[in-house]
TINU-222980 format. One record per atom (N, C-alpha, C, O): x, y, z. Coordinates in steps of 0.05 Angstrom, whole numbers, plus 32768, in hexadecimal, padded with zeros to 4 digits. Layout:
XYZ...
% end
This chain:
7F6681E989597F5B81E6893E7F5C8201892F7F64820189187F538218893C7F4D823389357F6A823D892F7F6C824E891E7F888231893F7F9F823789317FB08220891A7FC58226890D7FA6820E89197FB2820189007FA1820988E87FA8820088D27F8E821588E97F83822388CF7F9B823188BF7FA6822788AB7FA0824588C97FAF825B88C37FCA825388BA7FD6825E88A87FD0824388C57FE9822988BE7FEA822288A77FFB822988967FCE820C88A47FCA8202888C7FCA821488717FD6820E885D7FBE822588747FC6823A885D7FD6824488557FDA8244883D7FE7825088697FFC8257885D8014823D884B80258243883A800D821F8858801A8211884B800D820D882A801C820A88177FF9820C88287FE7820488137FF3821B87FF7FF9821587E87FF8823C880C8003824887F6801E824887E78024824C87D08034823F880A804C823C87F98049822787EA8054822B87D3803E821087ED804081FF87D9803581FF87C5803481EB87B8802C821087BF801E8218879F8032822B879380378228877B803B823B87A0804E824A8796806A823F878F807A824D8782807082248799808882138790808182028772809281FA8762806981FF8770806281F2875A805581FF8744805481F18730804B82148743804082228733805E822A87158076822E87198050822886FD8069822B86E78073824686E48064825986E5808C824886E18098825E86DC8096827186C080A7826B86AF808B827D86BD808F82838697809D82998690809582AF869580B18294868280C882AA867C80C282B6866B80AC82AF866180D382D0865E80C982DC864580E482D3863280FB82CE863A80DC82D2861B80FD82C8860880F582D485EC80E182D185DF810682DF85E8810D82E885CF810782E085B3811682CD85B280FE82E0859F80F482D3858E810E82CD8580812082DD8583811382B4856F812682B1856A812882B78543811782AA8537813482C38535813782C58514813682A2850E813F828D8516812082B084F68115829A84DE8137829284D2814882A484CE813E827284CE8154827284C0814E827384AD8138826E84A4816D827E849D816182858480817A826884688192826484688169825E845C8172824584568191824F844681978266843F81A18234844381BC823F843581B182428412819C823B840881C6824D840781BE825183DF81C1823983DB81D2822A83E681B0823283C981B8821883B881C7822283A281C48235839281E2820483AA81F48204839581EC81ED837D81E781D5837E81EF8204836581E981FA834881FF81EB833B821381F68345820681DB832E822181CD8323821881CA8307820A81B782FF822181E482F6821781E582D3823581D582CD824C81D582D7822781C782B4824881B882A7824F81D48297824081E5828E826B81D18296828681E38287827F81E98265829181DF8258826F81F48255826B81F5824A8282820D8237827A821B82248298820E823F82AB8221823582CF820C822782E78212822282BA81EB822782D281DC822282E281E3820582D881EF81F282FA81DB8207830D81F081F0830D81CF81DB831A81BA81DF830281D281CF830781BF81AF832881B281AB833A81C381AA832E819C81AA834F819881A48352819B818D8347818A817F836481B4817F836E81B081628374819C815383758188816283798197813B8377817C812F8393817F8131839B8193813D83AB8169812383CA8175812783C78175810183B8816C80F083E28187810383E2818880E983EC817780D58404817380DB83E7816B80BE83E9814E80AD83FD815F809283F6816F8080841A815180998420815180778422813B80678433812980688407813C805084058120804A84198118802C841F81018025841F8130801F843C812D8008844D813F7FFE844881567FF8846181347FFD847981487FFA848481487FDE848F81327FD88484815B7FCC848881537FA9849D816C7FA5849981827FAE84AE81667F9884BF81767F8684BB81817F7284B081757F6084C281967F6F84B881A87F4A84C381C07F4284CA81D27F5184C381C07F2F84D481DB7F1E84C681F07F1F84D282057F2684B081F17F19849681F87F17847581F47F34846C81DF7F3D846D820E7F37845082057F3F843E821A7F32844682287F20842582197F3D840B82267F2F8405823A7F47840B823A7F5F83F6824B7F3683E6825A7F4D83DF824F7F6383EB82597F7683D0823C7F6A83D3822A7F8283D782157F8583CA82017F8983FE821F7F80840E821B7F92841981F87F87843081EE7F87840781EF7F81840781D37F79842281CD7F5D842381DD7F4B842F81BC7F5C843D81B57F4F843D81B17F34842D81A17F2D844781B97F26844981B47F05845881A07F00844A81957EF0846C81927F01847A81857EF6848F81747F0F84A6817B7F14847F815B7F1C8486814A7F2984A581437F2184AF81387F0D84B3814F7F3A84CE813C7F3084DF812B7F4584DA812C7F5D84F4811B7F3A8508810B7F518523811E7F458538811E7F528521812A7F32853B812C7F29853F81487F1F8529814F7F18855481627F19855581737F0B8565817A7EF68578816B7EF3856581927EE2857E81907ED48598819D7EE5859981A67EFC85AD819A7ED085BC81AE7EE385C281C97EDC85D681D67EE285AC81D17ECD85AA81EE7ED1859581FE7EE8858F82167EEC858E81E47EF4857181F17F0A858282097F16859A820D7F12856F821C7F26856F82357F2E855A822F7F408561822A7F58853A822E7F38852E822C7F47852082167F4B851482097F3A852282117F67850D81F17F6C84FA81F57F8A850082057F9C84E281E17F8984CD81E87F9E84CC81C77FAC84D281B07FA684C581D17FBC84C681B97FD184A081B57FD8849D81C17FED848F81AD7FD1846D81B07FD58460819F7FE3845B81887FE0845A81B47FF78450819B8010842F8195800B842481A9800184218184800E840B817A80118401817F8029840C8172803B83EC8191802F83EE8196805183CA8198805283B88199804283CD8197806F83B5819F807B83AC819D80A083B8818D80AE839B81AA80AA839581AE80BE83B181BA80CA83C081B180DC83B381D780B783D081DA80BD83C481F180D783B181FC80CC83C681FA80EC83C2821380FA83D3822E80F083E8822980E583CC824B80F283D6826180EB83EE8264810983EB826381218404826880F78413826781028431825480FA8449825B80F88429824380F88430822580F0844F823080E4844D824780DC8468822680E0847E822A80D78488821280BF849281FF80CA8487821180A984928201809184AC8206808F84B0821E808A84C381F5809184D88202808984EC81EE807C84F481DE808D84F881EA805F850781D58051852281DE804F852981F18041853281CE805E854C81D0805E854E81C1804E854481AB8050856281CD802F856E81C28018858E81B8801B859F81C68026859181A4801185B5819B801885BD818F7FFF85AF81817FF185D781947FFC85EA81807FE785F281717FFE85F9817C801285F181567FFB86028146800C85FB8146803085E5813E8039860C814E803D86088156805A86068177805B860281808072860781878047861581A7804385FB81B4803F85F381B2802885EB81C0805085D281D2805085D581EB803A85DF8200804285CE81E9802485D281FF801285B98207801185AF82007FFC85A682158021858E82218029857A821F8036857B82108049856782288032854A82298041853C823A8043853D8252804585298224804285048233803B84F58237804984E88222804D84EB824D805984D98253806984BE825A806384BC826E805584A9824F806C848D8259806B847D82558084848082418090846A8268808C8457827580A5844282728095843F827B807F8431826080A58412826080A08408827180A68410827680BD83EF8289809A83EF82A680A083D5829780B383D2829780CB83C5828A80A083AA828180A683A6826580AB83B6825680A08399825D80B88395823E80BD8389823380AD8375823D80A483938214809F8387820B808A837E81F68099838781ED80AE836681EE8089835781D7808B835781CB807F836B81BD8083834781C38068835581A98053836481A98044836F81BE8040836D81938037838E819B8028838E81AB800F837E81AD7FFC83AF81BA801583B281C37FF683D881BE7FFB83EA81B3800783D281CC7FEA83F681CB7FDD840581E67FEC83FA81FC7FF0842481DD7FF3843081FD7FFE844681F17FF8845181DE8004845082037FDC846E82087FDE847582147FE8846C82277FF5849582057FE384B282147FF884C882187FDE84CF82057FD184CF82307FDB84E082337FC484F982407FC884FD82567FD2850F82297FBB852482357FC28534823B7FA58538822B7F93853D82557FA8854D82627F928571825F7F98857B82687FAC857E82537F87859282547F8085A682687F7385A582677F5B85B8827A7F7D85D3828C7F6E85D382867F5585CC82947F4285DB826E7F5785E782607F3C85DC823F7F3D85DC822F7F5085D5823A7F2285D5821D7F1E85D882107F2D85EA82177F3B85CB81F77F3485D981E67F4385E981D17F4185D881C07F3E85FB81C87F40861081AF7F3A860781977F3D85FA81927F51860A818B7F31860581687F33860481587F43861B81537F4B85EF81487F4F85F2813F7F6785E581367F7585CF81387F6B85E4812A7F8985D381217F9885C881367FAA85D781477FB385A981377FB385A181517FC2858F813E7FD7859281267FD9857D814D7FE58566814A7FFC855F8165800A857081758011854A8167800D853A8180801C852F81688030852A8150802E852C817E80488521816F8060850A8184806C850F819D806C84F6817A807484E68186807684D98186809684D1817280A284D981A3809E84CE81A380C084BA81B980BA84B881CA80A884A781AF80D7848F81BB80DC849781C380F8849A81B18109849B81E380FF849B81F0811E84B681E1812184B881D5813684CB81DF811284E381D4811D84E881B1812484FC81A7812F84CD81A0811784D1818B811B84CC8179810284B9817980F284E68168810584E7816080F084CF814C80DC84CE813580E584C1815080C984AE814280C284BF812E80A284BC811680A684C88131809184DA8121808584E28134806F84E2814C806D84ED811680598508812C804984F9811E802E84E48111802D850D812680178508811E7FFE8525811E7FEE853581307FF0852981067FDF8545810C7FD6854281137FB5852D81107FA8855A811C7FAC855381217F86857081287F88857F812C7F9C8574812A7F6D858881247F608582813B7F47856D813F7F3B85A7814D7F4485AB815F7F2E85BD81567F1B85CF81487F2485BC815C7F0185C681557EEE85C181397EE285D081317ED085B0812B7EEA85A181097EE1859C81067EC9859F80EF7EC1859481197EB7858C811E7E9B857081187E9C856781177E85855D81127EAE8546810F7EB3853381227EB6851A811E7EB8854381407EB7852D81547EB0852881527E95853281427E858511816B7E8D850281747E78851481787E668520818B7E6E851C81707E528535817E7E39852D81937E30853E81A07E238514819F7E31851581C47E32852381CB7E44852B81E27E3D852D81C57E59853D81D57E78855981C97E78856A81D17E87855B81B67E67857C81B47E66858D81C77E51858481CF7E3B85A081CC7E5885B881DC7E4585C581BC7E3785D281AA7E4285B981C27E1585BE81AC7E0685DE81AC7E0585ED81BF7E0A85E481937DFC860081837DFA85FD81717DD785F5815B7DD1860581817DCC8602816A7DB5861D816F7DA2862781857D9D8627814B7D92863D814B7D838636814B7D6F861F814A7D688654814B7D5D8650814D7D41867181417D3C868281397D4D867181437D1D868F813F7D14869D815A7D1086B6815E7D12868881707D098694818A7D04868281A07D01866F81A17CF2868781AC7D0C867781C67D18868081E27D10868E81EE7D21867981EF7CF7867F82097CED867682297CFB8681823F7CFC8660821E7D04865682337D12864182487D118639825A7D20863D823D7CF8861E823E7CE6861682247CDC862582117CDA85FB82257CD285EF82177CC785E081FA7CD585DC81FA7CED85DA81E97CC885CA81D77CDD85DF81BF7CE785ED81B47CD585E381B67D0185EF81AF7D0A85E9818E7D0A85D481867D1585FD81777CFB85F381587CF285FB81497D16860F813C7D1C85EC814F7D2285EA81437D4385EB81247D3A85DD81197D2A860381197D4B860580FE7D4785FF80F17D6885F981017D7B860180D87D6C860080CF7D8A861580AF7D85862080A47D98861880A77D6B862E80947D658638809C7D45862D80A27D30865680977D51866C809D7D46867180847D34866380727D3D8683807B7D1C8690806A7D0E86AB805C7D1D86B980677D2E86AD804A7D1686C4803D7D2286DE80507D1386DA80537CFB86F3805C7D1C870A806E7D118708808E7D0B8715809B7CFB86EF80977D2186F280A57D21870180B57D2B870E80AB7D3D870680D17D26871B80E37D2F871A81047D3A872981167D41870380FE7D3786F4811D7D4186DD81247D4A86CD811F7D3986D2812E7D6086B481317D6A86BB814C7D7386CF81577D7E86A281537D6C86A081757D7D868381757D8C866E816A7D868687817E7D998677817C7DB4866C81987DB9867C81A97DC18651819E7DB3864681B67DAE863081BF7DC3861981B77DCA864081D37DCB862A81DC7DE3861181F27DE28614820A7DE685FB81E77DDC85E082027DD885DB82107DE785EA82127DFA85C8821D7DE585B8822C7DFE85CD82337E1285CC82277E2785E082447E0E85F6824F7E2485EC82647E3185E482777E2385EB82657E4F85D882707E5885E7828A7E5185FE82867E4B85DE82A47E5185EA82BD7E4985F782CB7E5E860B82DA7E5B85EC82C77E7285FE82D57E85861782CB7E9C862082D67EB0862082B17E8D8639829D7E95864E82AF7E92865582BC7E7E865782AD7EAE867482C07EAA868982AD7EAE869F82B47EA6868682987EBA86A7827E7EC186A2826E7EAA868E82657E9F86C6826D7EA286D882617E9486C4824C7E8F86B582467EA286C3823F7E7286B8822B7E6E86C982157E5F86D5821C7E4B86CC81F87E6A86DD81EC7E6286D081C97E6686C181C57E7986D581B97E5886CE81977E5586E381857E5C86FB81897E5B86D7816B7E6686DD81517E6E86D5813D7E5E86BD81387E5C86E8812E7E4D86DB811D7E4186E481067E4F86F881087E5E86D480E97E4C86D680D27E5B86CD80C47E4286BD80CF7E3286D880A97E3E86D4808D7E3786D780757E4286ED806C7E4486C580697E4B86B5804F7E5786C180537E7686D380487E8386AF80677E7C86BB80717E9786DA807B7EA086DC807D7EB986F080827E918700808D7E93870F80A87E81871580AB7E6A871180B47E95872080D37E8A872F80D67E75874780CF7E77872580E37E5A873580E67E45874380F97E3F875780F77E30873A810F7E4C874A81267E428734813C7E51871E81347E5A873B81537E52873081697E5E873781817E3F874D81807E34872181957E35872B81A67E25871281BF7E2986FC81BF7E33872181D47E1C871F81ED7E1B870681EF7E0A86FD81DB7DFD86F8820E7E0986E3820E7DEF86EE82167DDD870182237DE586EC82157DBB86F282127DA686E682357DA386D2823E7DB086F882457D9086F182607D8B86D282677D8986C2825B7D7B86CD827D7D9886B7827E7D9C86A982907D7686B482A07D67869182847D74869382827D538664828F7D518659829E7D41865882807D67864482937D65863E828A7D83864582787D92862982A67D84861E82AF7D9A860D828E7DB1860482787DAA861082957DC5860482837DD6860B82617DCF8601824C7DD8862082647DBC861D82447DB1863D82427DBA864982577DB6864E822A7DC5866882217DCB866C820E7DC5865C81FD7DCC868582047DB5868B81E57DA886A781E57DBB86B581F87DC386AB81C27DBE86C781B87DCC86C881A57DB586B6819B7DA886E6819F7DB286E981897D908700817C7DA1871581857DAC86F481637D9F870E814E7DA7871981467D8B870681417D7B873481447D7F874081407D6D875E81307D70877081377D7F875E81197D5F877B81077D68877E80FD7D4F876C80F27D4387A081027D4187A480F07D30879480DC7D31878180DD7D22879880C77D40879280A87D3E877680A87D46876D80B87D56876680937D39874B80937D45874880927D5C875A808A7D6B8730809A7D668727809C7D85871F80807D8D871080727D7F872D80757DA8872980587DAA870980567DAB86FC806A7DB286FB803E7DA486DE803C7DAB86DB80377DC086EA802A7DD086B780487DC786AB803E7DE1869780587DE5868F80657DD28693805B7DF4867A80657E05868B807F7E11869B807F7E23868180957DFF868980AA7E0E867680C47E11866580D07E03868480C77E2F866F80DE7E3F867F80FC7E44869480FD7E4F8677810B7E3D8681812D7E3F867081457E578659814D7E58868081477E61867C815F7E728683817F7E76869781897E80866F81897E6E867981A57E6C867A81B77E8A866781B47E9A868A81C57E90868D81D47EA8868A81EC7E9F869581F37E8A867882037EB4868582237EB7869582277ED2868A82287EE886A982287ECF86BB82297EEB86BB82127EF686C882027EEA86AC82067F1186B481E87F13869B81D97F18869A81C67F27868281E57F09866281E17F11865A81DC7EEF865981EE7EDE865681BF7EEC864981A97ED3863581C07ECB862681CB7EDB863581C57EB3861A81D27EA9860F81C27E8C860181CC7E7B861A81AA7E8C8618819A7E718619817E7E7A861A81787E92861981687E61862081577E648611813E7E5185F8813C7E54862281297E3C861A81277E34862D81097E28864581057E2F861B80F37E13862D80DC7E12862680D17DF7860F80D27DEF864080C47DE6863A80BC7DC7865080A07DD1865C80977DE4864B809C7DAE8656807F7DB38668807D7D9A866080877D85868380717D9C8697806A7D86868C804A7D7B869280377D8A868480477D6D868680277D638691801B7D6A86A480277D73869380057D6E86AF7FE67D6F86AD7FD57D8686B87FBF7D8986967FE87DA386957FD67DB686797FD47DAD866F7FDD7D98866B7FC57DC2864B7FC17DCF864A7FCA7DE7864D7FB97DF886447FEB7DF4864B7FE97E1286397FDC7E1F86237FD87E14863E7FD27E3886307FC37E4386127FC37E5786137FBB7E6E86007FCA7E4E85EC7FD77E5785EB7FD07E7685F17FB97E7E85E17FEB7E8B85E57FE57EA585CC7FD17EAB85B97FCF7E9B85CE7FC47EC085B57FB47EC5859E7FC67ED285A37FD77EE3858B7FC17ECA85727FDE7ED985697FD17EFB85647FBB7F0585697FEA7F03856B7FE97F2285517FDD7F2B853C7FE67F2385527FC47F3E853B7FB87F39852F7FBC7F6185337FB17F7685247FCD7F5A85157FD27F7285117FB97F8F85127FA17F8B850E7FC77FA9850C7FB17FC284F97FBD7FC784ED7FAD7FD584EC7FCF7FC484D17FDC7FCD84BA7FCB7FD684B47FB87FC784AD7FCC7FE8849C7FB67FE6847E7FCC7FF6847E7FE2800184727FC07FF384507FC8800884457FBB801E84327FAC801F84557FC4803184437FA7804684257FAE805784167F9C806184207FCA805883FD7FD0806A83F27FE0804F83FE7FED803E83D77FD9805383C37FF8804483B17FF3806183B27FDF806F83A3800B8065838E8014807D838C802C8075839F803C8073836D8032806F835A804F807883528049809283478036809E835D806A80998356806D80AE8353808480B7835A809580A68348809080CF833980AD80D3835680B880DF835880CE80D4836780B780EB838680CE80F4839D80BD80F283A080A580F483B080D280EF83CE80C580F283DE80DB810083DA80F3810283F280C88109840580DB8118841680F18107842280E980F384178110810D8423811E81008438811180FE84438101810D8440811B80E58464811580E3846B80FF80D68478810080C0846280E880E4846780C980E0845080C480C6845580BE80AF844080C680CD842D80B580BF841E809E80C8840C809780B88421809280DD8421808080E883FF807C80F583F68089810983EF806880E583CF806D80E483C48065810783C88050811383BA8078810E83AB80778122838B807081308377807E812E838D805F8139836E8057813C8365804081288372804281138354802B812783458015811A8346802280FB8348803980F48344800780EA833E800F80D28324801880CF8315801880E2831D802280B4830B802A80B382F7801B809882FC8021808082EA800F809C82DA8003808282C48008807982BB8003806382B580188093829B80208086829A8036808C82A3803980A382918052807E828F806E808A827C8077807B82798070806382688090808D825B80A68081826780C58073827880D1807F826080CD8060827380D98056825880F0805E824180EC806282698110805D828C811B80588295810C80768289810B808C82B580FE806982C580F6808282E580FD807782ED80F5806182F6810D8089830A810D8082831C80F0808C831A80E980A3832C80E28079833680C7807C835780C98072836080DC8067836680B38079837980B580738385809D8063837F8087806C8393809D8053839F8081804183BA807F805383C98091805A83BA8067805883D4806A806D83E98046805F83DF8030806183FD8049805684088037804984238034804E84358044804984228019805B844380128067845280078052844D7FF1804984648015804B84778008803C849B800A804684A48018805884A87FFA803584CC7FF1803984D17FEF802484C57FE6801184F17FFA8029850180068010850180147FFA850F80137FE684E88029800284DE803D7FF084FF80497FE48513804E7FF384FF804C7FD0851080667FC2850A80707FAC84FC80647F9C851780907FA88503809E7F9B84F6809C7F8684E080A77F828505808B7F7284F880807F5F84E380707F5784DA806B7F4084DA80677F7384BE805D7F7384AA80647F7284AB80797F65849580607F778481806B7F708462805A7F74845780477F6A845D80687F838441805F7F94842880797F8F842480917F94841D80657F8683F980717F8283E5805D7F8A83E580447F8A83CB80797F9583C1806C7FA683A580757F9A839A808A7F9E839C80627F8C837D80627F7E836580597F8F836280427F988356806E7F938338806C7F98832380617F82832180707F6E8315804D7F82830480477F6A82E680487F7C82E3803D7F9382D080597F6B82B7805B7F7C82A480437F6782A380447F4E829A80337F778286801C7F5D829280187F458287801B7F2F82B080107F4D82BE80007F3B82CC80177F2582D8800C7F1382CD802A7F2482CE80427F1982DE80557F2682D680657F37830280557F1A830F80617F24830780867F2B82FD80967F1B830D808A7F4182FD80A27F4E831B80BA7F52831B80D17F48832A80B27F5D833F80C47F62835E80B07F65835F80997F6E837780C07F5C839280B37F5E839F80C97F6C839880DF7F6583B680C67F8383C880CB7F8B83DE80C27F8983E280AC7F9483F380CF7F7A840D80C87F7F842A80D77F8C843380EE7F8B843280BE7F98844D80C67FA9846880BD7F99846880A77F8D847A80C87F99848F80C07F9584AC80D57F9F84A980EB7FAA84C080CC7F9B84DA80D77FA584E280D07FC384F580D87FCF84D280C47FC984D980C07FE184EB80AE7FF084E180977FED850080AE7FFF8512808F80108504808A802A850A8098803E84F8807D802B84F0806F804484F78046804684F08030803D85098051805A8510802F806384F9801B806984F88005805D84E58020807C84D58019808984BE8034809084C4803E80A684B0803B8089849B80518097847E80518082847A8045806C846B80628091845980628091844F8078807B8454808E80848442807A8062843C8090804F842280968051841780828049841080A88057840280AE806983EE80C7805383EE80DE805C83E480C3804183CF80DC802F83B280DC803683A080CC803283B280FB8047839680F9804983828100802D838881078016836B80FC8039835280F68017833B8112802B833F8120803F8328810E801B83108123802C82F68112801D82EB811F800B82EC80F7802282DA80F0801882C28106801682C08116802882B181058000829C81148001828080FD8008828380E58005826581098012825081008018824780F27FFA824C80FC7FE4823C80DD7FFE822A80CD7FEE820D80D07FF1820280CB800681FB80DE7FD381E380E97FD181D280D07FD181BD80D47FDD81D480C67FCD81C480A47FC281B7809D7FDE81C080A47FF381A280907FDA819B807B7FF081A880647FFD819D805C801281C080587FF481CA80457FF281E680427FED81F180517FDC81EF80357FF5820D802D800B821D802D7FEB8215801F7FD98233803C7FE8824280387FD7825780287FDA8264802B7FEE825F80127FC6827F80077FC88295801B7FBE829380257FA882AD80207FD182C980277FD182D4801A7FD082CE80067FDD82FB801A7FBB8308800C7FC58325801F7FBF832880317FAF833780137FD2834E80287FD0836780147FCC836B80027FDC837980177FB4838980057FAE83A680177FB083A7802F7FAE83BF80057FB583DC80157FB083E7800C7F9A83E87FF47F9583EE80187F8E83F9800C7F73841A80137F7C8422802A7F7B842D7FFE7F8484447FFF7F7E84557FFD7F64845A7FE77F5A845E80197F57847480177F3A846080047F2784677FF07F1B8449800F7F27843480017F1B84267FEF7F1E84107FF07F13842D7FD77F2D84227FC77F3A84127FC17F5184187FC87F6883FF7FB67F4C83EE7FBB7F6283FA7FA87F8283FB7F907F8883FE7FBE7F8C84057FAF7FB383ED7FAA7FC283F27F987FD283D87FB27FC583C77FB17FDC83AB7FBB7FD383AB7FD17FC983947FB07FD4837F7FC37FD483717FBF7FF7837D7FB5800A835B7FC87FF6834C7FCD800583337FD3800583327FE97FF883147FCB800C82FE7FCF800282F77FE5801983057FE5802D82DC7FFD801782D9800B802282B1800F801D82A6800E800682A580118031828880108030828480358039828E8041804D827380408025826B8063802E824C805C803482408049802B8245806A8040822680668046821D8082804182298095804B82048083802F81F58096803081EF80B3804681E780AE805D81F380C7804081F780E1804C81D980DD806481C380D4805E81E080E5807A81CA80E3809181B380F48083819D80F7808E
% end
């Protein structure tokens, strides 16, 4: 008994010492430190899209004004022009921008007009393109074409020597039976049946003509004779005298004066004995087939973009956009705004050939002060006639 004591103990301790817990030492471990929060601000550096630039009319003229705007609408010139302008109707043009009107007789590029937008325009104005001529221009059929940055935006056609300019700017053509070379000159335009002499008197000679000057006479469209000028007798003034034993057959005759081989005259009387036969007047195909206001159009074309527009808050810039066929230049389209029945503003176009396309004038409505919804209406008047209206609702300024 007295030796399993000693036994027992020692087991009682290893086995406490197998079970007893172990406790280590360990390192403290770092606080994590959380990740940054990521922020997502919207882009507040977005770039605005430029408007494109609108040419809404293209007009011809002898003449413009301080700005720039046209004096004297034409299709046609004399044939003493020198100088003519090509006037674009523009806006939302950017600085930079390139205008440039290639002028032609026929297929034959006889110049061009360049202009650089210094500054960017915003609403419309007028920008001539002016082109200066050497010498006079000859008779004829013409067209300027017109590009923006090298692309083509359209043309305009006109015509020299038509007799449809200003008779201040023509070099007069007028007959007589006899012409001394003083005194007042009995200007006839019909002749007697058996007559035998006409002199053909040329005014306003420009002063500084240096080529040979010489005439064409024609009766009822055929060549009568070609002659020389008659002794020169006073200053700036030249007579040609057709003269024939036998009376001059009757009819309808037209004279042309030349300096070298460029018309600077031209002019037509009549012998008694026929009735010439009056031409029939050119009776237009022109027609109007769309009107639509609307807020953009495609540069260039014209061609209206986006829903019509019938009701708007003003200031709104808008556009008159009008399809028409068989425009030629002699036509003539205006486009009247009437505010409460009360014509408000007119635009007119003309000179223009369009087979089929789109004519495209922007407007800049202004805000309405009133409480209360104004009536608009916007009509086309084709060669006077009315083609199309259109009603338009403005609503009072916010």
């Amino acid at each position: 008994m007295d030796k399993a004591l000693p036994v027992l103990l020692l087991a009682m301790v290893l086995l406490g010492a197998c079970t007893a817990p172990v406790v280590q030492s360990q390192r403290p471990l770092p606080t994590p430190t959380p990740a940054a929060a990521s922020v997502l601000t919207p882009d507040t550096n977005t770039e605005a899209r430029p408007l494109d630039p609108i040419i809404g009319q293209l007009v011809l003229a002898m003449e413009v004004g301080n700005d720039e705007a046209p004096k004297d609408q034409r299709s046609a010139f004399p044939v003493n022009a020198k100088q003519l302008y090509l006037v674009v109707r523009a806006s939302d043009m950017p600085a930079g921008a390139r205008l440039t009107a290639v002028w032609l007789r026929g297929a034959t590029e006889i110049g061009r007009s360049e202009r650089e937008i210094r500054e960017s325009i915003g609403g419309a104005r007028w920008i001539a393109l002016g082109f200066q001529s050497a010498t006079p221009l000859p008779s004829g059929e013409y067209s300027v074409r017109l590009f923006l940055d090298d692309r083509f935006v359209d043309s305009v056609v006109f015509t020299v020597g038509s007799g449809r300019g200003s008779a201040s700017d023509q070099t007069g053509l007028v007959f007589a039976t006899d012409f001394s070379g003083s005194g007042t000159i009995q200007a006839m335009s019909e002749f007697p049946l058996g007559t035998t002499r006409v002199v053909a008197i040329l005014t306003d000679v420009p002063p500084d003509l240096q080529e040979e000057l010489w005439s064409r006479w024609s009766v009822n469209g055929s060549v009568l004779t070609e002659l020389g000028p008659d002794e020169l007798r006073t200053a700036f003034v030249r007579s040609f005298t057709l003269q024939r034993a036998e009376p001059l057959p009757p009819g309808l005759y037209s004279v042309q004066v030349f300096a070298g081989q460029q018309p600077i005259a031209e002019g037509s009387f009549l012998i008694a004995g026929v009735t010439p036969t009056p031409e029939a007047p050119v009776v237009g195909n022109a027609v109007v087939e769309d009107l639509r206001i609307v807020r953009a159009v495609e540069p260039g074309t014209g061609v209206p973009v986006g829903a019509r527009v019938t009701q708007v808050r003003g200031p709104a810039r808008l556009y008159v956009a009008v399809l028409v066929r068989d425009l030629q230049p002699s036509d003539v389209l205006e486009v009247v705004w009437e505010r409460a029945g009360q014509e408000w503003n007119r635009q007119t176009v003309s000179g223009l050939t369009l087979p089929a396309n789109w004519v495209s004038l922007p407007f800049d409505l202004p805000a309405e002060s009133g409480g209360e919804p104004v009536e608009y209406s916007v009509s086309v008047l084709l060669n006077g006639t009315l083609a199309q209206r259109v009603p338009l609702t403005v609503l009072p300024g916010a």
